[in-house]
N, CA, C and O of each residue as an XYZ file, in Angstrom:
616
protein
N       0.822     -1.204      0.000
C       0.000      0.000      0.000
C       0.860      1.260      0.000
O       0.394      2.254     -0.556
N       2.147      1.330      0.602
C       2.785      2.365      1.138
C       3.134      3.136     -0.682
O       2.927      4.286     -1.070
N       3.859      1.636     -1.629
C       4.329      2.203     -2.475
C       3.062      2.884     -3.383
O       3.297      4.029     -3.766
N       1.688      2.287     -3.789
C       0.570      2.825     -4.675
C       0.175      4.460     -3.684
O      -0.166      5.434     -4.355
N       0.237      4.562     -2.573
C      -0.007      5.966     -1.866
C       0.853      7.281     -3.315
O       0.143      7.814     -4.167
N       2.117      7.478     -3.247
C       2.034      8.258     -3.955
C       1.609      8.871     -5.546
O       1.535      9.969     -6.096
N       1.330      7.051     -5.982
C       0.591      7.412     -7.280
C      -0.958      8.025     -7.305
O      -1.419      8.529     -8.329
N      -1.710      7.925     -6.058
C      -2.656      8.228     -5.822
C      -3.065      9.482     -5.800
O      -4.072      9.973     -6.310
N      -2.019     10.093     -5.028
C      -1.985     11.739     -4.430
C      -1.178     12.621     -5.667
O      -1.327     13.818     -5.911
N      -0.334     11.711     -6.323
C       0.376     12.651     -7.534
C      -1.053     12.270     -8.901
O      -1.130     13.250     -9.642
N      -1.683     11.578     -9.155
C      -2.554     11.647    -10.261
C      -3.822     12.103     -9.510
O      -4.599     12.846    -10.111
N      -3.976     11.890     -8.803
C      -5.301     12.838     -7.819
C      -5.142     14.410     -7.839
O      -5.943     15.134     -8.431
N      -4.058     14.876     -7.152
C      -3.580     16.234     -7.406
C      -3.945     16.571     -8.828
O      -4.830     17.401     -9.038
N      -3.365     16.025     -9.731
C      -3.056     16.595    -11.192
C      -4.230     16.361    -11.561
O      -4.711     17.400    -12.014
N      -5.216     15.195    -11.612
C      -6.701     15.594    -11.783
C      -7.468     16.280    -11.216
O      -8.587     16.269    -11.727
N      -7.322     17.069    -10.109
C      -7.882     18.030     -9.599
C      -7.578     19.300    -10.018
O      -8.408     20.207     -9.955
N      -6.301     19.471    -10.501
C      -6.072     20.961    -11.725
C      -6.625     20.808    -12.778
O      -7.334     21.669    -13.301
N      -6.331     19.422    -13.363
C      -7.535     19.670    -15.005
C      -8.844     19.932    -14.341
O      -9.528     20.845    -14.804
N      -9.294     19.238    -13.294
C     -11.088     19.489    -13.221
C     -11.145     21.032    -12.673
O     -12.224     21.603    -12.828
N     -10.328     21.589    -12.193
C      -9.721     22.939    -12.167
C     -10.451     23.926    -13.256
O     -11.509     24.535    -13.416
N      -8.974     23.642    -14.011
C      -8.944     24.071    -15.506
C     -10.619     24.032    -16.251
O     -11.146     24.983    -16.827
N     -11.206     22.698    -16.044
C     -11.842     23.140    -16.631
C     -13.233     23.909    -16.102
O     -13.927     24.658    -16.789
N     -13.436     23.578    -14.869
C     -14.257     24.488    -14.381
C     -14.228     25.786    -14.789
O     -15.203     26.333    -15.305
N     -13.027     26.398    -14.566
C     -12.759     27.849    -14.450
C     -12.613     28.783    -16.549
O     -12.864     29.889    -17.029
N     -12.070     27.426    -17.072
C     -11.918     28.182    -18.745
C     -13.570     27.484    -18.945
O     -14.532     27.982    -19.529
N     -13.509     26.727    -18.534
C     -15.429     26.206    -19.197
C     -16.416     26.610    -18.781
O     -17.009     27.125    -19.729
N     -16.971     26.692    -17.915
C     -17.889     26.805    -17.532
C     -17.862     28.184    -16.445
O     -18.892     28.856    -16.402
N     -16.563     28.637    -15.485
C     -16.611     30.012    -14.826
C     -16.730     30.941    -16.110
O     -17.306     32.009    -15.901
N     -16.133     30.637    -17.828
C     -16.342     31.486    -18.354
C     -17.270     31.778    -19.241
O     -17.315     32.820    -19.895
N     -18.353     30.498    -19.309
C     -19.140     30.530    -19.972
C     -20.402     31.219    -18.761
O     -21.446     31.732    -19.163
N     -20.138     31.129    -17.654
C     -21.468     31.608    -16.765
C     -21.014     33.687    -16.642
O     -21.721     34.590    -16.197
N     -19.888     33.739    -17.121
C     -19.507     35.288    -16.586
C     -20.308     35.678    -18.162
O     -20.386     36.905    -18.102
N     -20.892     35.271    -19.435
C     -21.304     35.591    -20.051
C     -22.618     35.589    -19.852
O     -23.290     36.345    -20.554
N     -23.102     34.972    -19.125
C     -24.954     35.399    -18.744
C     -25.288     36.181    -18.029
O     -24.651     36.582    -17.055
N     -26.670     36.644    -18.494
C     -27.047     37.530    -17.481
C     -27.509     36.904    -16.623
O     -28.040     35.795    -16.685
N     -27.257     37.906    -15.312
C     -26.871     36.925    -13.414
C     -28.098     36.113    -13.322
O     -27.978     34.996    -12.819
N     -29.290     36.509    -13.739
C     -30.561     35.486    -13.257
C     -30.558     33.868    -13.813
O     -30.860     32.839    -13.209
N     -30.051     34.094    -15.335
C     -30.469     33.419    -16.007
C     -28.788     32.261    -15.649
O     -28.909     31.038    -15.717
N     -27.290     32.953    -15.276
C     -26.543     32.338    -14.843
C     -26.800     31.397    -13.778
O     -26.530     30.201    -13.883
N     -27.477     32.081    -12.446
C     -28.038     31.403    -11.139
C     -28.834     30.389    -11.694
O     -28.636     29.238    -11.305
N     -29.877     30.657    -12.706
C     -30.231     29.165    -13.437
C     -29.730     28.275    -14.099
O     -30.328     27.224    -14.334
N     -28.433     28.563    -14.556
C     -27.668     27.344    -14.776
C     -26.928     26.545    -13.801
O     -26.567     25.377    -13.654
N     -26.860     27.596    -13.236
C     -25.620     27.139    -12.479
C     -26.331     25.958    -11.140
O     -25.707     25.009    -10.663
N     -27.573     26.317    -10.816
C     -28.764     24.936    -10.590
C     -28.829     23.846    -11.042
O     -29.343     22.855    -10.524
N     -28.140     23.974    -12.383
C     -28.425     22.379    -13.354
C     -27.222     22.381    -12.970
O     -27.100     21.722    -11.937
N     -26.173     22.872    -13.374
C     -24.828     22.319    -13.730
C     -24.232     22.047    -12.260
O     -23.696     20.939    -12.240
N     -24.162     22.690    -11.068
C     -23.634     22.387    -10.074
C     -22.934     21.425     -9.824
O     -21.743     21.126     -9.736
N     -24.748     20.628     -9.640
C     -24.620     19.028     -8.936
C     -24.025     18.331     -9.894
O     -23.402     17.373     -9.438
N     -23.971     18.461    -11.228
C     -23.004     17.413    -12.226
C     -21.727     17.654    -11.908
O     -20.872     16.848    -12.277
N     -21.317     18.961    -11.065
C     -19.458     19.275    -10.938
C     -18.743     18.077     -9.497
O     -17.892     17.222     -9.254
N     -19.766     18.793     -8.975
C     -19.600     18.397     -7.271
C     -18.983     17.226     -7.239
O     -17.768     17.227     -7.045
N     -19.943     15.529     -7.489
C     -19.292     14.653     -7.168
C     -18.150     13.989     -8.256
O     -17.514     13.090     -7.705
N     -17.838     14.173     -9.356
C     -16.853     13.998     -9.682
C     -15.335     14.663     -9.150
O     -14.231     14.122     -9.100
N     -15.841     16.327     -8.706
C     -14.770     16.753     -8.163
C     -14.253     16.407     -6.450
O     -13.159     16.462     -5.888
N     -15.589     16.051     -6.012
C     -15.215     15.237     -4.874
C     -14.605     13.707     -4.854
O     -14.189     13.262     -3.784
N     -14.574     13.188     -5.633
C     -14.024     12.042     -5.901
C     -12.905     11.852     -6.423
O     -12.409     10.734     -6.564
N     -12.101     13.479     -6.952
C     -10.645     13.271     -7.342
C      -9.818     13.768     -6.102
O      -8.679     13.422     -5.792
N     -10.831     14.856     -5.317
C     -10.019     15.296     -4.118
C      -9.781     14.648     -2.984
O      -8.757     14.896     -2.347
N     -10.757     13.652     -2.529
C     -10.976     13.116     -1.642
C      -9.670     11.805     -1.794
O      -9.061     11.805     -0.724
N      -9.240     11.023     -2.496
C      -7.900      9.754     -2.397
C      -7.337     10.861     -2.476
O      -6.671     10.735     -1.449
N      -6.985     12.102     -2.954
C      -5.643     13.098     -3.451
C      -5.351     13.283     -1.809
O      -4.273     13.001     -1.285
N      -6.337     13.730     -1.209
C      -6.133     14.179      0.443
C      -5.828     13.111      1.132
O      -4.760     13.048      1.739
N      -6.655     12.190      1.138
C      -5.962     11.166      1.883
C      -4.920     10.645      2.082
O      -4.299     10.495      3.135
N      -4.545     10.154      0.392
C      -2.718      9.844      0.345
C      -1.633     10.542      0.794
O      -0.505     10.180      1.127
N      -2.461     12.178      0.719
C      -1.288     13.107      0.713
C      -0.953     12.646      2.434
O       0.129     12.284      2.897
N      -2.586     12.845      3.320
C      -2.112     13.084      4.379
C      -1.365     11.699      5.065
O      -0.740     11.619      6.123
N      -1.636     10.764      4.170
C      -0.720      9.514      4.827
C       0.758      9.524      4.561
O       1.717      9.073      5.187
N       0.656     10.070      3.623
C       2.395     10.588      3.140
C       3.095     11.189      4.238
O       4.029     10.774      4.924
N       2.319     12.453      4.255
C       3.219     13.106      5.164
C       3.262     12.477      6.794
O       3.864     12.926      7.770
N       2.481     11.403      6.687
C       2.389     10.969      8.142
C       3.760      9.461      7.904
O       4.693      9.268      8.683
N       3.557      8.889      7.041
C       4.402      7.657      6.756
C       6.028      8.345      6.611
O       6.813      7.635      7.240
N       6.595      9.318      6.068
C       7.061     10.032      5.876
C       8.620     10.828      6.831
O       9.664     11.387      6.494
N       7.926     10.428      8.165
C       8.005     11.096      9.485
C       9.632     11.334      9.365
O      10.105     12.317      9.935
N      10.765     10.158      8.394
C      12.088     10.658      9.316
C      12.238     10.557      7.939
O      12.358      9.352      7.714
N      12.307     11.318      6.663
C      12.759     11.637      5.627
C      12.326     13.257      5.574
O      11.194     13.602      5.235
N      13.309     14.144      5.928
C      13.039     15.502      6.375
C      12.142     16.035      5.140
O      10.974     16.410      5.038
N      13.652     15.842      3.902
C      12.884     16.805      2.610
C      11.670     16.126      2.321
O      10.707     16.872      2.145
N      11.423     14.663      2.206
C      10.221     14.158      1.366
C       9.123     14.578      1.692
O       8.226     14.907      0.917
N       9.084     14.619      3.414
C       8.046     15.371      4.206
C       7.954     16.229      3.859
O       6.869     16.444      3.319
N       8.869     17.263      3.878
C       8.522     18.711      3.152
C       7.783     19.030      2.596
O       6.796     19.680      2.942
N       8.216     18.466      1.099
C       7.662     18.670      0.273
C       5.941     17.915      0.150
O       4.985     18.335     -0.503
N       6.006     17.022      0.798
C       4.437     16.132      0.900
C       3.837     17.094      1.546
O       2.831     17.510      0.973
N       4.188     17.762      2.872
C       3.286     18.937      3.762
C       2.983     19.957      2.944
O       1.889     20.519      2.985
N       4.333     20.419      1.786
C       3.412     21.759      0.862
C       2.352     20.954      0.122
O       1.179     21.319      0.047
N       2.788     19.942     -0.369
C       1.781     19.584     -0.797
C       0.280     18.986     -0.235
O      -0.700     18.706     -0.926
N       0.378     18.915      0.773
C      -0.849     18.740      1.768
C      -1.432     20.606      1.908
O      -2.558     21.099      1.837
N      -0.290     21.121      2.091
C      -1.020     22.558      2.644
C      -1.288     23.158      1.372
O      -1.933     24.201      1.483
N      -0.903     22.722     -0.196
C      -2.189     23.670     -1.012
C      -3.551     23.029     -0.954
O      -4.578     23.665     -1.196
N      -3.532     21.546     -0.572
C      -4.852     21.097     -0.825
C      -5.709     21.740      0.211
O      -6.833     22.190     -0.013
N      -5.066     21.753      1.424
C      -5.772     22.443      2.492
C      -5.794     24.086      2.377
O      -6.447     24.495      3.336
N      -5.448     24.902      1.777
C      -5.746     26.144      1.058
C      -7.146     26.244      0.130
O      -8.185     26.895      0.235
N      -6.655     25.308     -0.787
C      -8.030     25.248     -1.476
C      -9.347     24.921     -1.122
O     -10.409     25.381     -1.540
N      -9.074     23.905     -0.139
C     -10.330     23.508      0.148
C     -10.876     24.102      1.165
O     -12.021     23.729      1.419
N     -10.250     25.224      2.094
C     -10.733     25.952      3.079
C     -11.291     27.306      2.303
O     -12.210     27.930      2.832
N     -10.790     27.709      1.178
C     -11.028     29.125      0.099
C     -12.770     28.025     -0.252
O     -13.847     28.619     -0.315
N     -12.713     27.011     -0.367
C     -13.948     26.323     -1.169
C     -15.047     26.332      0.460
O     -16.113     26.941      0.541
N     -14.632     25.783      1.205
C     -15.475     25.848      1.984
C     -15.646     27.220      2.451
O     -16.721     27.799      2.290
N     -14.903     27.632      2.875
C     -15.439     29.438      3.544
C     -16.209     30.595      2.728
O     -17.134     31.332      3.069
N     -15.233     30.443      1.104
C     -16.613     31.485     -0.042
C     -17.227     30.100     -1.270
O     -18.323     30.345     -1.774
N     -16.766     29.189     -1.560
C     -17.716     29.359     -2.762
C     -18.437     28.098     -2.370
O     -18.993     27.657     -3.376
N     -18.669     27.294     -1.258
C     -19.602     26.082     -0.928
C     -20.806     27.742     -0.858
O     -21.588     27.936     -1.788
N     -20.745     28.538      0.108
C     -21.816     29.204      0.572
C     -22.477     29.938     -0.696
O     -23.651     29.876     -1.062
N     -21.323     30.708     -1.314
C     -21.329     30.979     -2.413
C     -22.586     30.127     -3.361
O     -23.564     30.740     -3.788
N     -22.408     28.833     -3.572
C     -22.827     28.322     -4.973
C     -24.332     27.928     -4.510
O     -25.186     27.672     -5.359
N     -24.708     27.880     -2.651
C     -25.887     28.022     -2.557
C     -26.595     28.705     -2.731
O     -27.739     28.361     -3.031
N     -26.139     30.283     -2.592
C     -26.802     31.429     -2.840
C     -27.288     31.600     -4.350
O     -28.256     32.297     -4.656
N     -26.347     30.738     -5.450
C     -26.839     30.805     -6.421
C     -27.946     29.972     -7.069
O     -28.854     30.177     -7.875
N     -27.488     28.984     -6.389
C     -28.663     27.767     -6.456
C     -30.064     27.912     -5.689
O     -30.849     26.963     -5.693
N     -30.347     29.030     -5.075
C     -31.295     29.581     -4.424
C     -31.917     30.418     -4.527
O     -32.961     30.695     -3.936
N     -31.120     31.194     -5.645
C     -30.894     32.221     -6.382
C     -31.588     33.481     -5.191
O     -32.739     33.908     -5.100
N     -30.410     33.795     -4.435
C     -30.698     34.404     -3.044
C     -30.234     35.975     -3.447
O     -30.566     36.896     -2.700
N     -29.390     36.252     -4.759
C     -29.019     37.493     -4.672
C     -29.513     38.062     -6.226
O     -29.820     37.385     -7.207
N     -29.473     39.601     -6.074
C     -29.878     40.430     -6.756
C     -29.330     39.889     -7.963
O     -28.924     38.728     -7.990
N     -29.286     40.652     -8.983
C     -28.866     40.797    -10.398
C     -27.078     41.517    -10.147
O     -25.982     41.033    -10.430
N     -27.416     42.670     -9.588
C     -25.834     42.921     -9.128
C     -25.244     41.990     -8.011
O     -24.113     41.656     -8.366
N     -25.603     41.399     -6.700
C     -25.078     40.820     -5.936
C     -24.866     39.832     -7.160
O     -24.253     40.578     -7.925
N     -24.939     39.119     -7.550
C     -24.403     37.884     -8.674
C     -23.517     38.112     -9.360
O     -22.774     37.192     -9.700
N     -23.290     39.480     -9.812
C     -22.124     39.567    -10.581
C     -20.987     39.816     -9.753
O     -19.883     39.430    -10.138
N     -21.079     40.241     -8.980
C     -20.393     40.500     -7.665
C     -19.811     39.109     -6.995
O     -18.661     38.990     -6.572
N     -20.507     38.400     -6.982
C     -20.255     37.403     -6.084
C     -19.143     36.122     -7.253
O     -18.125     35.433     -7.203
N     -20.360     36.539     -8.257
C     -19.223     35.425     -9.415
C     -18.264     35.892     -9.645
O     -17.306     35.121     -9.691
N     -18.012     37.331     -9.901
C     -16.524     37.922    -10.343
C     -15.667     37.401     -9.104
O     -14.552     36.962     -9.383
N     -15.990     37.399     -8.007
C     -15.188     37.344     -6.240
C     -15.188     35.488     -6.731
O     -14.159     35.075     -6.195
N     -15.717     34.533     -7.315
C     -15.724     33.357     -7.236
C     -14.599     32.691     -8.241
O     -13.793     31.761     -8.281
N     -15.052     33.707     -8.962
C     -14.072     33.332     -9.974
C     -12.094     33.789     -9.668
O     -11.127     33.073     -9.928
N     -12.101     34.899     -9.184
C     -11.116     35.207     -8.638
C     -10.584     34.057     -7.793
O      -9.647     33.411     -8.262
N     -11.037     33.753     -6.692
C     -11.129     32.995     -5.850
C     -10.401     31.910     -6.003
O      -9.444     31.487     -5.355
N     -11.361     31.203     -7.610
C     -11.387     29.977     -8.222
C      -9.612     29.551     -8.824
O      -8.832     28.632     -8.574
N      -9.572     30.669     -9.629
C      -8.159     30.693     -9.392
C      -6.785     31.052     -8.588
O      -5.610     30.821     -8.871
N      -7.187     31.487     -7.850
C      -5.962     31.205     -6.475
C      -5.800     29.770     -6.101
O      -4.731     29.406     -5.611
N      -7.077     28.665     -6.353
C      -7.385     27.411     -5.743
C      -6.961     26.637     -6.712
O      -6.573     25.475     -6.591
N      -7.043     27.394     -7.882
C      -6.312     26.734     -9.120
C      -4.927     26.724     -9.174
O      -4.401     25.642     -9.435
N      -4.140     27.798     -8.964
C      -2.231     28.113     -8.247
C      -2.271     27.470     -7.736
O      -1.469     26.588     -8.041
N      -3.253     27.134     -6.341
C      -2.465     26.868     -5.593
C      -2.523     24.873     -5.673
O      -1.814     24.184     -4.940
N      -3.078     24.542     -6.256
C      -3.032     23.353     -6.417
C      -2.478     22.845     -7.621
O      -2.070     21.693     -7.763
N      -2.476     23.511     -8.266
C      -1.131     23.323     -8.943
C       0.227     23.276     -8.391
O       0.993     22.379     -8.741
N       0.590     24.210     -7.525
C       1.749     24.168     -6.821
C       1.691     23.053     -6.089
O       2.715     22.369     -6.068
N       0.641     22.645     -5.405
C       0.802     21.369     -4.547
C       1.003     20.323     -5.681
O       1.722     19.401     -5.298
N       0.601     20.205     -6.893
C       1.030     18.821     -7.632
C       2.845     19.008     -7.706
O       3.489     18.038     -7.309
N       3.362     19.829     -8.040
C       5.001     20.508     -7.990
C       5.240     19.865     -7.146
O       5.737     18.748     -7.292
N       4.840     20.592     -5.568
C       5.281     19.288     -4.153
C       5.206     17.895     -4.985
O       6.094     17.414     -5.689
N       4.196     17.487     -4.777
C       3.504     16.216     -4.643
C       5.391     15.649     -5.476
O       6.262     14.922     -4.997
N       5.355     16.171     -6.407
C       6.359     15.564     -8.077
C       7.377     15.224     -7.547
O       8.024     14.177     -7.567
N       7.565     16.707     -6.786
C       8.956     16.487     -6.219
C       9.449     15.872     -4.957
O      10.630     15.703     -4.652
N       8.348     15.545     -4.231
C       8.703     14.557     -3.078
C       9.075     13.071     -3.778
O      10.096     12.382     -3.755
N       7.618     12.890     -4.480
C       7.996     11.315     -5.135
C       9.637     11.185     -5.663
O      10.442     10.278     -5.451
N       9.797     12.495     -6.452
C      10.967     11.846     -7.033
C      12.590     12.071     -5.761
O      13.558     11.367     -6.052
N      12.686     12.694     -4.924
C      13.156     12.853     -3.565
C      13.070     11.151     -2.980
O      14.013     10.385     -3.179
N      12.176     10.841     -2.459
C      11.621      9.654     -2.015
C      12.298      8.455     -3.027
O      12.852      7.504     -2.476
N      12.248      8.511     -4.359
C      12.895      7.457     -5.274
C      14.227      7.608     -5.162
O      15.032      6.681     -5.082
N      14.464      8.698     -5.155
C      16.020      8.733     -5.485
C      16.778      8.077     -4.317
O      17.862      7.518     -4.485
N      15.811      8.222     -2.459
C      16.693      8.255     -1.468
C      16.008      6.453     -1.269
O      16.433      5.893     -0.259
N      15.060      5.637     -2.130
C      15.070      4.410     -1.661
C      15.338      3.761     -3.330
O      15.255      4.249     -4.457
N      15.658      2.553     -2.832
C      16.132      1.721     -3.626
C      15.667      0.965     -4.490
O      16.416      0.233     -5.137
């Protein structure tokens, strides 16, 4: 198990930037082209089709990571680099839980004005990509521990 852990968390990571990617060039930019009412109505249909696929690449990505950095314990750098890479996932997913989980209810509820929506998607979208850096940078960790970790076992 120890050795399949980092293939898990390094192709988990990296599928969580394409589902990234495409959230944010597909669909964040196809919703910044509607008008906000008629966006909040898509964004009702389309949601729930994002959610559990993207929960299902993050969820083994986190886990492995955090067993990494726990299995890890007396290889200084490998740890290192496994903890940045634990701490973008935990960046992102605290930016996801604190604005855009609340966020994507309000739209799905369609709780705000015509301006609060544009407001809130421009702030989501912003958002969206910081979570996008920054998990990208955590696949970088992730790369470079594995290959740290190979080089120092046999």
């Amino acid at each position: 198990m120890k050795k399949i852990l980092p293939y898990i968390s390094i192709i988990g990571i990296a599928a969580f930037v394409g589902n990234m990617l495409v959230i944010g060039f597909g669909f964040g930019s196809y919703w910044q082209t509607l008008e906000p009412m008629e966006f909040m109505k898509q964004f009702t249909l389309q949601f729930p089709n994002l959610l559990p696929p993207t929960m299902g690449i993050i969820l083994p990505a986190l886990i492995a990571t955090i067993a990494l950095v726990v299995q890890t314990k007396g290889q200084k750098e490998v740890r290192k680099n496994w903890s940045f890479a634990l701490a973008g996932l935990v960046i992102a997913c605290t930016i996801t839980s604190v604005y855009h989980l609340p966020a994507n209810l309000g739209f799905m509820e369609s709780a705000y004005s015509a301006e609060e929506a544009v407001s809130k998607l421009n702030w989501w979208m912003r958002l969206h990509w910081v979570r996008t850096i920054t998990v990208f940078a955590a696949a970088i960790f992730a790369v470079k521990a594995f290959k740290l970790a190979t080089i120092k076992t046999p």
